[in-house]
N, C-alpha and C positions, 0 to 999 in steps of 0.2 A: 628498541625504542617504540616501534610500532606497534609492538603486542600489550606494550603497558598501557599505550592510547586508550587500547580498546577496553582493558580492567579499569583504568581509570574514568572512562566514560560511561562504563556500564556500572560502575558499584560505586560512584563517588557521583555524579556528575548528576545520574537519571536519577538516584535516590534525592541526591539534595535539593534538587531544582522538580522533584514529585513529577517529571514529566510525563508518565502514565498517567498521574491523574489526572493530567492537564487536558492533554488530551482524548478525555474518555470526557470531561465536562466539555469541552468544542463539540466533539461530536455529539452527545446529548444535546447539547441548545442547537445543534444545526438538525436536527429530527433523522440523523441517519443511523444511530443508535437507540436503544433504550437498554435499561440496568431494571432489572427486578429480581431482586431476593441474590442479590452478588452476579448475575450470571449478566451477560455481553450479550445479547440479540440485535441483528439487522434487521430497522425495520424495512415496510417496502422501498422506500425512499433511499437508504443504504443499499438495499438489494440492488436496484438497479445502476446507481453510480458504480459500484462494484462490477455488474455484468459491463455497461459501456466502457471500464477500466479495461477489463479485462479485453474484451473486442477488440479497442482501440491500440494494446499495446500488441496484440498477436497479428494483427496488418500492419502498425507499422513498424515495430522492431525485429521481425519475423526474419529468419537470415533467409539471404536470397539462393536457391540455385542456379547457379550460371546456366548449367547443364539443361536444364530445364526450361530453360528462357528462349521462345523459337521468335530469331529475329527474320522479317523478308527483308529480302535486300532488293526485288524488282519491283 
């Protein structure tokens, strides 16, 4: 059942509801894209939401080592 979700969702679901496009027109009017001659570019504006995504998810989702971790206890 799970695996059809995902055929169902990817070739019925995104085609009928155009949700790529959808989404490539959000980001257009939000200035983090632009589209010239087919092609996908970030602009500066995307660049940086992009870097502080990526910053922000490798401090805080980052797995911890225990091992590594020097607790004082005096």
């Amino acid at each position: 059942m799970a695996g059809r979700f995902g055929e169902v969702f990817t070739d019925e679901y995104m085609h009928e509801f155009r949700l790529v496009d959808v989404r490539l027109t959000e980001q257009d009017e939000s200035g983090t894209i632009k589209i010239e001659n087919g092609c996908v570019m970030l602009t500066d504006r995307g660049q940086t939401i992009a870097s502080v995504s990526v910053f922000f998810e490798a401090i805080c989702f980052r797995p911890i080592d225990c091992c590594a971790v020097n607790i004082r206890t005096t």
